[in-house]
N, CA, C and O atoms as a GROMACS GRO file, in nm:
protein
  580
    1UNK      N    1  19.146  -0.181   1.118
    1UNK     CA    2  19.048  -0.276   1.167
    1UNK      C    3  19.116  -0.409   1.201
    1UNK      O    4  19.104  -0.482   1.299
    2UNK      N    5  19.183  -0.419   1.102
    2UNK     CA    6  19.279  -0.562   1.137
    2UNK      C    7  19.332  -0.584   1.284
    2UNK      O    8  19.296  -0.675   1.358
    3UNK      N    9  19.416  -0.493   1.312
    3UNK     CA   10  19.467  -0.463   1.431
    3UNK      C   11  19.359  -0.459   1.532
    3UNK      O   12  19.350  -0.543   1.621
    4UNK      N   13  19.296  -0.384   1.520
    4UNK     CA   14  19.147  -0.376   1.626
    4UNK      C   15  19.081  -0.487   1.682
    4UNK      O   16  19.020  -0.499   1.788
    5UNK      N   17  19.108  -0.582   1.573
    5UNK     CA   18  19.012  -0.748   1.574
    5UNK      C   19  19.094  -0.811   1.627
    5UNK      O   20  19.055  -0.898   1.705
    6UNK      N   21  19.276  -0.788   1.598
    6UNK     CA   22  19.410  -0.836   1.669
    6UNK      C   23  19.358  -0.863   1.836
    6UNK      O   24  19.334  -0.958   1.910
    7UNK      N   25  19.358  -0.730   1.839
    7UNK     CA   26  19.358  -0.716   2.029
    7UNK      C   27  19.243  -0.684   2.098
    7UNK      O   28  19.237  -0.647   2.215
    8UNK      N   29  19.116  -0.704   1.991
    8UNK     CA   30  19.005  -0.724   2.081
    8UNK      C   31  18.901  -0.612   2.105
    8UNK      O   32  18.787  -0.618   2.152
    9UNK      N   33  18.981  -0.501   2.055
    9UNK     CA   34  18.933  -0.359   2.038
    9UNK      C   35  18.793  -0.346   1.967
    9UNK      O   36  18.696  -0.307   2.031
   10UNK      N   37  18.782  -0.380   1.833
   10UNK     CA   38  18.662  -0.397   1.744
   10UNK      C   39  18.562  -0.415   1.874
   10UNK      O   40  18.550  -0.320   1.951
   11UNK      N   41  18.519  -0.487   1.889
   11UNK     CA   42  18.428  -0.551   1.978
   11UNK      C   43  18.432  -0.459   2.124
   11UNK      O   44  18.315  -0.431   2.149
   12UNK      N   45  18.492  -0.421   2.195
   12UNK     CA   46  18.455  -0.318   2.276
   12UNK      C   47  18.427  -0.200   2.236
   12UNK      O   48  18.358  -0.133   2.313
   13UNK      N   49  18.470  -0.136   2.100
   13UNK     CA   50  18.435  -0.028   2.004
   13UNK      C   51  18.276  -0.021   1.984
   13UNK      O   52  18.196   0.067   2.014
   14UNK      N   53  18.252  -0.212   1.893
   14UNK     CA   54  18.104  -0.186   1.887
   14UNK      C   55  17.993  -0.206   1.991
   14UNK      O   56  17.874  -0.206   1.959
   15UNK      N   57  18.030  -0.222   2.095
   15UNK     CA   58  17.924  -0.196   2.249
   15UNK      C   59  17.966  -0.108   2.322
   15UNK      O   60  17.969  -0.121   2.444
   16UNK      N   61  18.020   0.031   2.239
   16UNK     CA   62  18.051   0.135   2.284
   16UNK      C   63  17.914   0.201   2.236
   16UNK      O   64  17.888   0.212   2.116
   17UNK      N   65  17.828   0.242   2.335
   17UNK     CA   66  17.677   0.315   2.327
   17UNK      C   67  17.730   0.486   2.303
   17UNK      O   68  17.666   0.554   2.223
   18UNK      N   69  17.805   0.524   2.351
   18UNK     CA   70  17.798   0.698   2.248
   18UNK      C   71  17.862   0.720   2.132
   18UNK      O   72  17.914   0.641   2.053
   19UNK      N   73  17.849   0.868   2.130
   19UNK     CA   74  17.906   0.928   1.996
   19UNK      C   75  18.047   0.926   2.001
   19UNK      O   76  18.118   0.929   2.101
   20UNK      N   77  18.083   0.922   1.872
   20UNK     CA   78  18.256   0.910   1.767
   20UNK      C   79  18.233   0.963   1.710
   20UNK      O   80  18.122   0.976   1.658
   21UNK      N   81  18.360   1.039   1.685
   21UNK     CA   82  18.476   1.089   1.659
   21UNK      C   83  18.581   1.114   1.579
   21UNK      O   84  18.669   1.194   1.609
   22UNK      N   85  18.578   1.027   1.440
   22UNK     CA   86  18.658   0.956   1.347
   22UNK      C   87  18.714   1.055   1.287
   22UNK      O   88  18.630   1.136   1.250
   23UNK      N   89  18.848   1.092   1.254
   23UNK     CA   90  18.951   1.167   1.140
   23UNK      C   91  19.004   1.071   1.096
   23UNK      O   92  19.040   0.967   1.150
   24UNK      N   93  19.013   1.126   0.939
   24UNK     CA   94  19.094   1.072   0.835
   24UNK      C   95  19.083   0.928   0.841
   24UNK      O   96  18.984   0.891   0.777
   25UNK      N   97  19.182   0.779   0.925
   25UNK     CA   98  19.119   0.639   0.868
   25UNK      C   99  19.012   0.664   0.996
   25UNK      O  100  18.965   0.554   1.026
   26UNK      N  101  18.958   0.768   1.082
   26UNK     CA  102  18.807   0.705   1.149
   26UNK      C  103  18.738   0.728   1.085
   26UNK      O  104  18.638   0.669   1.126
   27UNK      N  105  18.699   0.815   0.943
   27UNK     CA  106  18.618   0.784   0.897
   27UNK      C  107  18.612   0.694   0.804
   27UNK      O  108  18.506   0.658   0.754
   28UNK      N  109  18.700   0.657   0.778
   28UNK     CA  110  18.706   0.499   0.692
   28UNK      C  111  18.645   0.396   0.773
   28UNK      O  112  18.595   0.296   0.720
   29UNK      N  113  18.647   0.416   0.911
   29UNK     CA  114  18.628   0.349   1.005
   29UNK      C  115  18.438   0.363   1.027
   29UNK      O  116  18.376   0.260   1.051
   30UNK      N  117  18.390   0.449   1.020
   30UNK     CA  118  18.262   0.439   1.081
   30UNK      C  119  18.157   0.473   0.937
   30UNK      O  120  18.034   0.484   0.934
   31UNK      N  121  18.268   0.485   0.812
   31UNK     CA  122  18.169   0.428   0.660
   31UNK      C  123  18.097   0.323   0.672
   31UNK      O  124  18.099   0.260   0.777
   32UNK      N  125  18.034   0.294   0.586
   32UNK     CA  126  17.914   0.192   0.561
   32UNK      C  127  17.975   0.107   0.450
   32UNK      O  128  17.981  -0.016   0.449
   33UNK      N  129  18.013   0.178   0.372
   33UNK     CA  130  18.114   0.107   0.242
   33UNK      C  131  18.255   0.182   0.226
   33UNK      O  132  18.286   0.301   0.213
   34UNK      N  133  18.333   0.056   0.231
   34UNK     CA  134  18.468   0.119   0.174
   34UNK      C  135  18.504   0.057   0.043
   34UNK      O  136  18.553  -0.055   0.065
   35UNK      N  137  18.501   0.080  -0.065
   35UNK     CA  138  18.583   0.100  -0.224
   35UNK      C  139  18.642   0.033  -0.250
   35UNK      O  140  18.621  -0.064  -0.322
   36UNK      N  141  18.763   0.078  -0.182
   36UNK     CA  142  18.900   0.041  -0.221
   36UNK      C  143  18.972  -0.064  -0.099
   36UNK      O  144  19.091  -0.074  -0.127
   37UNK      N  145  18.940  -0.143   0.022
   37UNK     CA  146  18.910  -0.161   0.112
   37UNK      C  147  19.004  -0.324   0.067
   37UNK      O  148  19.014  -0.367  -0.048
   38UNK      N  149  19.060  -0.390   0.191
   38UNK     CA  150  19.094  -0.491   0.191
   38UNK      C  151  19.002  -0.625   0.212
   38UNK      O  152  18.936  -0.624   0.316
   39UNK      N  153  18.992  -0.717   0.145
   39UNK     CA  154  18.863  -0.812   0.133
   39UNK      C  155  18.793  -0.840   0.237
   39UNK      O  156  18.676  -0.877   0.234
   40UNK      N  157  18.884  -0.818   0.369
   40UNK     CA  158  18.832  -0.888   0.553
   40UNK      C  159  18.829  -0.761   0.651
   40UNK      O  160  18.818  -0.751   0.773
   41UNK      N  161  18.848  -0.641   0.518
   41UNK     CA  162  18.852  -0.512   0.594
   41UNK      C  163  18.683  -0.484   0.668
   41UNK      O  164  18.581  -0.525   0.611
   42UNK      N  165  18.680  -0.422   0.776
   42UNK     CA  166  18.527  -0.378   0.812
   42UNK      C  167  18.462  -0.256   0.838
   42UNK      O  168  18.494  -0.171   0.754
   43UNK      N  169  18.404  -0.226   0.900
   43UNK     CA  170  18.332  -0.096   0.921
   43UNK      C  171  18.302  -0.130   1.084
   43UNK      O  172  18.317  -0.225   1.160
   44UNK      N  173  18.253  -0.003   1.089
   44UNK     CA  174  18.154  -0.004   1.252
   44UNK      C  175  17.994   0.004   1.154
   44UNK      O  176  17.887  -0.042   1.194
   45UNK      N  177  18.020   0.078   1.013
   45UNK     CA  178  17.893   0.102   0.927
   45UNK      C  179  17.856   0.249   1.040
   45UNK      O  180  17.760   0.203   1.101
   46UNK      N  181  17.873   0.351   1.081
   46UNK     CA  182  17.760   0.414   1.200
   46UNK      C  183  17.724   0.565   1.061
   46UNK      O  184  17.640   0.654   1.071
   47UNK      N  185  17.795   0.547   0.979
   47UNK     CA  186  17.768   0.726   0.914
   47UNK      C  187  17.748   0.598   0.751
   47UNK      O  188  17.819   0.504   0.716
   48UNK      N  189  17.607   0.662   0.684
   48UNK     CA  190  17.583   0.639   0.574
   48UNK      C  191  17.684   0.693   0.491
   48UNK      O  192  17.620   0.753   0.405
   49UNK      N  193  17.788   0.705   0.468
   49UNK     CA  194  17.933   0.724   0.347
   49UNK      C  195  17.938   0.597   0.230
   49UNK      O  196  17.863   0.501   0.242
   50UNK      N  197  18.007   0.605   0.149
   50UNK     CA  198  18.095   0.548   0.090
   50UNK      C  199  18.230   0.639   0.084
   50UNK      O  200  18.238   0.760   0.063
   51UNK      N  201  18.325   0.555   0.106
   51UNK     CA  202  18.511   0.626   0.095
   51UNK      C  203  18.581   0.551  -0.002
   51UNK      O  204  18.572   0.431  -0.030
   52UNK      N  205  18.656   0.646  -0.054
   52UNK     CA  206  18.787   0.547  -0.084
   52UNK      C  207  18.908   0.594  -0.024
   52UNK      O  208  18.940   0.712  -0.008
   53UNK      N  209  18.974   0.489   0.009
   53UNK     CA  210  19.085   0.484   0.110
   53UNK      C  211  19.197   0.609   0.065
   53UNK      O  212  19.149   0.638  -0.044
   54UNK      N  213  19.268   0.662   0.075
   54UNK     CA  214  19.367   0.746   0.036
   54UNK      C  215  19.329   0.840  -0.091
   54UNK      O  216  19.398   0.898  -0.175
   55UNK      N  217  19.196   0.830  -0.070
   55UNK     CA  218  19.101   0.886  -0.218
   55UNK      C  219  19.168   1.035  -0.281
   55UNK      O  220  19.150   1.081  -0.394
   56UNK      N  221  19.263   1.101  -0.151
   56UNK     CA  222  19.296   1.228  -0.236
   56UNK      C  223  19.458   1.191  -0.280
   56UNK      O  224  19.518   1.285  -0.332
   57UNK      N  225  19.524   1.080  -0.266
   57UNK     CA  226  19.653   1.046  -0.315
   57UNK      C  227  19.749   0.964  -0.219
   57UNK      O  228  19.712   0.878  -0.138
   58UNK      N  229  19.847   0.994  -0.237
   58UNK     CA  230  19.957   0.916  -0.129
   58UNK      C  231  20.017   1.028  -0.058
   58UNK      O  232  20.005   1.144  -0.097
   59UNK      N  233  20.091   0.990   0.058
   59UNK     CA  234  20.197   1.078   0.173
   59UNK      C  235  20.215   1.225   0.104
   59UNK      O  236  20.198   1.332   0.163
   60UNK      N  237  20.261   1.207  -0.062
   60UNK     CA  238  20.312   1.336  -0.129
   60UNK      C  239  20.252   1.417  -0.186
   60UNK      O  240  20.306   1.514  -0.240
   61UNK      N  241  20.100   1.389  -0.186
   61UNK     CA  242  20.005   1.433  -0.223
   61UNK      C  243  19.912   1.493  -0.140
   61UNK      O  244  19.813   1.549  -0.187
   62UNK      N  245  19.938   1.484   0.012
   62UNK     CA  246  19.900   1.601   0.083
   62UNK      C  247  19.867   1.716   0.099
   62UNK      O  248  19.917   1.805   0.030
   63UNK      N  249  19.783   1.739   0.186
   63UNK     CA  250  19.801   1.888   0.136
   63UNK      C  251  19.688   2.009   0.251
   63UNK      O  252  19.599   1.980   0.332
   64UNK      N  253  19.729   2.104   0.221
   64UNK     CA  254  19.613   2.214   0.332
   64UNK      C  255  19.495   2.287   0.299
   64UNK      O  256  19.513   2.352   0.197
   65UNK      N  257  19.407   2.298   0.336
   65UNK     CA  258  19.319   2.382   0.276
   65UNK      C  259  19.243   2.468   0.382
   65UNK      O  260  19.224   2.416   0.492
   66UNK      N  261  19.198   2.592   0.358
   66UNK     CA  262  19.123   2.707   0.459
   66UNK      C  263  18.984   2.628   0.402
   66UNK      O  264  18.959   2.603   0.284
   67UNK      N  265  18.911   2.599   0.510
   67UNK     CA  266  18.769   2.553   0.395
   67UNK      C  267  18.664   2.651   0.497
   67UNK      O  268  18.687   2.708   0.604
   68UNK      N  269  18.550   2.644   0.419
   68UNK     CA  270  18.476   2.707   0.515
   68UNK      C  271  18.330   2.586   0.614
   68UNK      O  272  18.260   2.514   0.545
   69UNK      N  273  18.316   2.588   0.724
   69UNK     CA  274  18.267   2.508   0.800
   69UNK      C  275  18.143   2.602   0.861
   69UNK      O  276  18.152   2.607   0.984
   70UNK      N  277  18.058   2.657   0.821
   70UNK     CA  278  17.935   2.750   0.890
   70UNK      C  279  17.905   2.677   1.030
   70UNK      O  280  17.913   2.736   1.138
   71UNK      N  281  17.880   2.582   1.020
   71UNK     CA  282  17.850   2.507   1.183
   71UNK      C  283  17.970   2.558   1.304
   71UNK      O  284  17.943   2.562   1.425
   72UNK      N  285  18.086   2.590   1.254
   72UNK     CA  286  18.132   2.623   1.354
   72UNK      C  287  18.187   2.784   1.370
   72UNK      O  288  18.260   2.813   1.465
   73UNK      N  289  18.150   2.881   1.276
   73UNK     CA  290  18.138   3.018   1.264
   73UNK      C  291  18.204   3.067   1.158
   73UNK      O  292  18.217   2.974   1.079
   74UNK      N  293  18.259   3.174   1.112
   74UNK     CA  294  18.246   3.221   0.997
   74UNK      C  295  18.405   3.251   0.931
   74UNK      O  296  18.422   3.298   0.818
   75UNK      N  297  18.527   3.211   1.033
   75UNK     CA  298  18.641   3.203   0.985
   75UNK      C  299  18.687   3.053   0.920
   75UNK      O  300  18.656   2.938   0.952
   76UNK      N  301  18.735   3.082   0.861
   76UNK     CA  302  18.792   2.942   0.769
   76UNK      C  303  18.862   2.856   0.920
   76UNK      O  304  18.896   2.890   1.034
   77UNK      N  305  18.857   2.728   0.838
   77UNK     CA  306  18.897   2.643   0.891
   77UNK      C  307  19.042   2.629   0.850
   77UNK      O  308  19.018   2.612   0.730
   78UNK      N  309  19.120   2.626   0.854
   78UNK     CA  310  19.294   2.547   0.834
   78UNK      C  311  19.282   2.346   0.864
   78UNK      O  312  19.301   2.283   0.968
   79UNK      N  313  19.250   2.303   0.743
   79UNK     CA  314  19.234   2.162   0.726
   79UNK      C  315  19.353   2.099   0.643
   79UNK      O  316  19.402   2.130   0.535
   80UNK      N  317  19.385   1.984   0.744
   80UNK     CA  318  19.536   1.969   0.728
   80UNK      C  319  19.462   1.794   0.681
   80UNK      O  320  19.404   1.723   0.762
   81UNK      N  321  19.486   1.761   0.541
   81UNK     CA  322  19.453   1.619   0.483
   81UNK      C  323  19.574   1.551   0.452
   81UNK      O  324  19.625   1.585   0.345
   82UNK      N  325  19.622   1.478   0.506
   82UNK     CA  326  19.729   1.344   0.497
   82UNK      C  327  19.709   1.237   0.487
   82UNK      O  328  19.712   1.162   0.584
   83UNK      N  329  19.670   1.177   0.314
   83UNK     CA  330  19.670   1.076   0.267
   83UNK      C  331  19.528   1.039   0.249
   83UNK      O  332  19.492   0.928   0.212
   84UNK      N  333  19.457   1.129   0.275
   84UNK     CA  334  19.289   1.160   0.306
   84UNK      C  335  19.184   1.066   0.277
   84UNK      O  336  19.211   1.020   0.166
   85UNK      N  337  19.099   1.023   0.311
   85UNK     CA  338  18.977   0.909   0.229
   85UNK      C  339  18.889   1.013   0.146
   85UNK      O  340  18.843   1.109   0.208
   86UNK      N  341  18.868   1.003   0.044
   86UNK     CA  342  18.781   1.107  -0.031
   86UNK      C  343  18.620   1.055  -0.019
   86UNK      O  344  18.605   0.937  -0.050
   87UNK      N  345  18.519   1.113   0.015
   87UNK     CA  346  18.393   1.039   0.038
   87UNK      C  347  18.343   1.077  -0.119
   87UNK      O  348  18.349   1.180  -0.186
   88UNK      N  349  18.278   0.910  -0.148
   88UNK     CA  350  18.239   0.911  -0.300
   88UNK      C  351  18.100   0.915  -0.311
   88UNK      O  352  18.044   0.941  -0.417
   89UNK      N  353  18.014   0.878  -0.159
   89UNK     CA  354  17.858   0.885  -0.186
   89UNK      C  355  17.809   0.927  -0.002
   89UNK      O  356  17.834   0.887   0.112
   90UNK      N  357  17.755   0.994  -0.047
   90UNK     CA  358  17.664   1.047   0.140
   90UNK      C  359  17.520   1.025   0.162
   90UNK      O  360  17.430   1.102   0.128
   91UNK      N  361  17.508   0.922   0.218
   91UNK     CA  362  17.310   0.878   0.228
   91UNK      C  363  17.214   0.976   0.260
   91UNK      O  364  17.262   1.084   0.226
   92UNK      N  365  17.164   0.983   0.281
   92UNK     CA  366  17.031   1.070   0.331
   92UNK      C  367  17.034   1.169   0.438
   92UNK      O  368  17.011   1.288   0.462
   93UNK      N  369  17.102   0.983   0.528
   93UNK     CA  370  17.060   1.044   0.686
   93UNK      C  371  17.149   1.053   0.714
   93UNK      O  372  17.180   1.000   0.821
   94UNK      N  373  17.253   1.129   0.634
   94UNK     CA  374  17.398   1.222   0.678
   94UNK      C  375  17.406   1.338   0.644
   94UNK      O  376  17.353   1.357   0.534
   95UNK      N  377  17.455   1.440   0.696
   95UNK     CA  378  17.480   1.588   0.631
   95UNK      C  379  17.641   1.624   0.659
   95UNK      O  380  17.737   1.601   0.734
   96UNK      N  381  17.599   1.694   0.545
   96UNK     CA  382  17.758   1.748   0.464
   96UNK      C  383  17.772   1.896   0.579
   96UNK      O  384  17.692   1.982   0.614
   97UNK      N  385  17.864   1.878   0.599
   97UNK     CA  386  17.903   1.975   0.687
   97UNK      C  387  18.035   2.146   0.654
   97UNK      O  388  18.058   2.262   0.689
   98UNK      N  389  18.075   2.044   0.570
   98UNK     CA  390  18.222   2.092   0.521
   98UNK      C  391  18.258   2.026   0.376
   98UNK      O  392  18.249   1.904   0.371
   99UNK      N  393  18.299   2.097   0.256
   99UNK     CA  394  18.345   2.031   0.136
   99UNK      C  395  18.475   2.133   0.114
   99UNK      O  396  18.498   2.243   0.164
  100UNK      N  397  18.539   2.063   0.033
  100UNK     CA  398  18.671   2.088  -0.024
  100UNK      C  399  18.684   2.119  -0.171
  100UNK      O  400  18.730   2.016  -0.219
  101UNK      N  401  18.671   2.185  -0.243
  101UNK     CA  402  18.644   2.204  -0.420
  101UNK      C  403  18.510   2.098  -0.443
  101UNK      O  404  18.495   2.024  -0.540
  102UNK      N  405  18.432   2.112  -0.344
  102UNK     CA  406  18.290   2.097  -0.388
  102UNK      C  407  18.285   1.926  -0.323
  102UNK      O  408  18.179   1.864  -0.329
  103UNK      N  409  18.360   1.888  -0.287
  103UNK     CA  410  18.372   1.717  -0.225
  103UNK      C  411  18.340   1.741  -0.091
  103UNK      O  412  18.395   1.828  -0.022
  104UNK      N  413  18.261   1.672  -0.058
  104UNK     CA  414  18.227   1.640   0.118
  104UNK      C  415  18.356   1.605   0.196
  104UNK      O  416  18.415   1.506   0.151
  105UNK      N  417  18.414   1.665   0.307
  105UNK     CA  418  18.525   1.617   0.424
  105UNK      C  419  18.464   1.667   0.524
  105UNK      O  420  18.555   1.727   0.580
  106UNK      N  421  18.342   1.688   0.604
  106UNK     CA  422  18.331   1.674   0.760
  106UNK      C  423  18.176   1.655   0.723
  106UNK      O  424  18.101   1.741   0.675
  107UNK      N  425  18.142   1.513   0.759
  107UNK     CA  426  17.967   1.490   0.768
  107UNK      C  427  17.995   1.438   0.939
  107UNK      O  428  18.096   1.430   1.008
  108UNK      N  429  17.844   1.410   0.964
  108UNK     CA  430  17.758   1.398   1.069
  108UNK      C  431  17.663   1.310   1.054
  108UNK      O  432  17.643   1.272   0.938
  109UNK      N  433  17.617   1.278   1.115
  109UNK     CA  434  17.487   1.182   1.140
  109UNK      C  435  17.460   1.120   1.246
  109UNK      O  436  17.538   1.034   1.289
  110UNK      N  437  17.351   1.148   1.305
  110UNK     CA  438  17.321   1.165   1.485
  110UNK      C  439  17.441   1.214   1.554
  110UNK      O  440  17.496   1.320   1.526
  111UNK      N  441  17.468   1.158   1.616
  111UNK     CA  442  17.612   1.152   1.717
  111UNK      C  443  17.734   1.180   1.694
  111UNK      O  444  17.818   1.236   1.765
  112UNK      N  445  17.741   1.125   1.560
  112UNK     CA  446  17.904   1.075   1.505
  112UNK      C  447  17.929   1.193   1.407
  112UNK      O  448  17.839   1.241   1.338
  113UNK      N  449  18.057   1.235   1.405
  113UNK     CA  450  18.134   1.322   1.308
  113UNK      C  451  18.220   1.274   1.286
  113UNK      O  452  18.304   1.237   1.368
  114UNK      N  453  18.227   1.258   1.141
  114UNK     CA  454  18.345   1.149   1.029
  114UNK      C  455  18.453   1.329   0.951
  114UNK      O  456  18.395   1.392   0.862
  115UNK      N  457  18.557   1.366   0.987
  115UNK     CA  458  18.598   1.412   0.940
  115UNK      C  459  18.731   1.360   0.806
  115UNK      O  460  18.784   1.254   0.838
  116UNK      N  461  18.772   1.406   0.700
  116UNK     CA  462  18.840   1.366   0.585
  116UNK      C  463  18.977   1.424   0.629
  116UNK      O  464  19.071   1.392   0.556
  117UNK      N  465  19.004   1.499   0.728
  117UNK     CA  466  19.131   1.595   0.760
  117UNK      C  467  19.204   1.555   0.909
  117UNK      O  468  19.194   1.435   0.934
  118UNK      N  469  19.257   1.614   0.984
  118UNK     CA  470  19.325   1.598   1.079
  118UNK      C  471  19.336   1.749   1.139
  118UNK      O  472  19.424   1.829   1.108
  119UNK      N  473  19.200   1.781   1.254
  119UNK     CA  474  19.154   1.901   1.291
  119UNK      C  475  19.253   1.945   1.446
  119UNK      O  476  19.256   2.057   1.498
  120UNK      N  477  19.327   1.821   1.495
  120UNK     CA  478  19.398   1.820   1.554
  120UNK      C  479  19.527   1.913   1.569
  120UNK      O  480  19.579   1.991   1.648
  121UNK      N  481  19.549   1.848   1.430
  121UNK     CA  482  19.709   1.971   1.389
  121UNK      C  483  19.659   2.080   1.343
  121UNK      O  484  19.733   2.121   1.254
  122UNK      N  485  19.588   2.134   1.356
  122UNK     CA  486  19.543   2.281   1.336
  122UNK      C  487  19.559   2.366   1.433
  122UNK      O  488  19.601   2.479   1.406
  123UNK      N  489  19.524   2.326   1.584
  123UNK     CA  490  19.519   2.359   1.710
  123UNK      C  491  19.391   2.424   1.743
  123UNK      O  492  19.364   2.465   1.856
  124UNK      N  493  19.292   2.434   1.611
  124UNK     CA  494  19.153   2.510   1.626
  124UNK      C  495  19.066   2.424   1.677
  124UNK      O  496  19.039   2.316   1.626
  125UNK      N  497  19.025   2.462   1.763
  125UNK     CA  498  18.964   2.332   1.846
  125UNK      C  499  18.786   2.331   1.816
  125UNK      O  500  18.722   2.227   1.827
  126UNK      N  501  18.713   2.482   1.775
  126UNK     CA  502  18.589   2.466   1.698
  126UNK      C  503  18.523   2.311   1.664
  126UNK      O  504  18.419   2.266   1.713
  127UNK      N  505  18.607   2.246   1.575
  127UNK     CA  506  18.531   2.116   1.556
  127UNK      C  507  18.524   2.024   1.643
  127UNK      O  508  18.438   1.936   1.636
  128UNK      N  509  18.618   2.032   1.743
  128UNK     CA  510  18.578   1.927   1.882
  128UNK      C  511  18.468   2.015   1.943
  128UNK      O  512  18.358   1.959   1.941
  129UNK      N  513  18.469   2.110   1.984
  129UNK     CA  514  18.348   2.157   2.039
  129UNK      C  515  18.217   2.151   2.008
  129UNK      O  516  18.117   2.112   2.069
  130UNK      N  517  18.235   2.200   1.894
  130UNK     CA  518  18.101   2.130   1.823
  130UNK      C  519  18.023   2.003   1.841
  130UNK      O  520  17.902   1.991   1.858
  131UNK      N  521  18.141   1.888   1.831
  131UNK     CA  522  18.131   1.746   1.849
  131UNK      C  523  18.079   1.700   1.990
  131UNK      O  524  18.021   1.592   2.000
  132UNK      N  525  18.108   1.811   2.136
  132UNK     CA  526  18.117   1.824   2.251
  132UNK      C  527  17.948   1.872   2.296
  132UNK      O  528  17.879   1.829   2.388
  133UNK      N  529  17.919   1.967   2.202
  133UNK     CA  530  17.764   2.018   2.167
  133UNK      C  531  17.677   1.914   2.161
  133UNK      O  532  17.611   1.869   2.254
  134UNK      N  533  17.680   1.869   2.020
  134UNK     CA  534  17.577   1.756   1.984
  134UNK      C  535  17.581   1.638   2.106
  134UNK      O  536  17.496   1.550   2.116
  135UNK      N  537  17.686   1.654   2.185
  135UNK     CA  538  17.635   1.544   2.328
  135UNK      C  539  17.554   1.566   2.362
  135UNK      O  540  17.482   1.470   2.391
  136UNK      N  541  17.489   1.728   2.389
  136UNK     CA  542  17.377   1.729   2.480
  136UNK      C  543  17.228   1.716   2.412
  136UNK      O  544  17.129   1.693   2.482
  137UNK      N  545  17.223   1.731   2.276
  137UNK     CA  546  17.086   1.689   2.226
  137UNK      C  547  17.133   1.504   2.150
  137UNK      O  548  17.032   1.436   2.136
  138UNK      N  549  17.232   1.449   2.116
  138UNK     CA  550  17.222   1.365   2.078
  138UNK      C  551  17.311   1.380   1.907
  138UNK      O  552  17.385   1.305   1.843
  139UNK      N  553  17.262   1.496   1.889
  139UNK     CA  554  17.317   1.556   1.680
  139UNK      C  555  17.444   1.607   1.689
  139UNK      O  556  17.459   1.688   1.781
  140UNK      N  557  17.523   1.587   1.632
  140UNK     CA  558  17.613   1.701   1.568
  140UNK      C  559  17.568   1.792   1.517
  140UNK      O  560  17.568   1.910   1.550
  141UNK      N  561  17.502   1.707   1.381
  141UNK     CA  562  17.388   1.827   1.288
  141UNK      C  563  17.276   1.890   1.402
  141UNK      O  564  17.238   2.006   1.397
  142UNK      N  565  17.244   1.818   1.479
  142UNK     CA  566  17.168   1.923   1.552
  142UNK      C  567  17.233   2.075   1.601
  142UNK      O  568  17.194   2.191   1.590
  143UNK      N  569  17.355   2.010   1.662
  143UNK     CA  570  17.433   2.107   1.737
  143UNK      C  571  17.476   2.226   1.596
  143UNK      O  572  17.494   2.344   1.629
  144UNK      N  573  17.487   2.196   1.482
  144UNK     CA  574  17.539   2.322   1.430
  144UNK      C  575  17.466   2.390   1.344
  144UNK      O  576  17.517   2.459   1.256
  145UNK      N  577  17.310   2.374   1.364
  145UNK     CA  578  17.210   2.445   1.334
  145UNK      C  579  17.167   2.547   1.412
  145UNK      O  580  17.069   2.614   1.378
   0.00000   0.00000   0.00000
């Protein structure tokens, strides 16, 4: 965020009218509360979360997991978490999409999908599509019902 406010970014971010996108710090990025968070650190606030920043450890504490994701069909996912934000509370008007030993890592809420992993280096592209879905009614959660 620091950087963002640096060059001006923040502010074309937040009069950005569609849906995001956020892995790993985007969803630190589009929380409502961050934890562990630097005092002038901010939010966009768009997904009811609380995070904490690196919540599953440091660089060496990485790690992979097959999780299972029903919204996007019935083979495991390959979820690659590096340095991960662990979500510590999920509001109402968010749904859990995906958990990890029972912890939330891919919510939703209207538009926006806050993932805890990096779906990128997987090469499984399911969760962008999904994300590509909910454009046309407005949900993510819509789209993977």
């Amino acid at each position: 965020m620091r950087l963002m406010r640096l060059y001006g970014l923040d502010e074309a971010l937040r009069s950005f009218p569609g849906p995001v996108f956020g892995t790993c710090a985007g969803m630190i990025l589009l929380a409502t509360d961050i934890l562990d968070g630097r005092p002038d650190q901010g939010s966009f606030a768009a997904i009811e979360l609380a995070v904490r920043r690196n919540g599953f450890g440091r660089q060496v504490d990485s790690f992979e997991a097959d999780i299972d994701i029903p919204a996007v069909g019935e083979e495991a996912f390959h979820a690659v978490f590096i340095r991960a934000p662990r979500v510590v509370r999920v509001g109402p008007a968010a749904t859990v999409l995906a958990r990890v030993d029972g912890e939330p890592v891919a919510i939703a809420q209207g538009p926006h999908l806050a993932l805890a992993f990096h779906p990128e280096v997987s090469g499984d592209d399911r969760l962008h599509r999904l994300f590509l879905r909910g454009l046309g009614d407005g949900s993510v959660a819509g789209a993977a019902a």
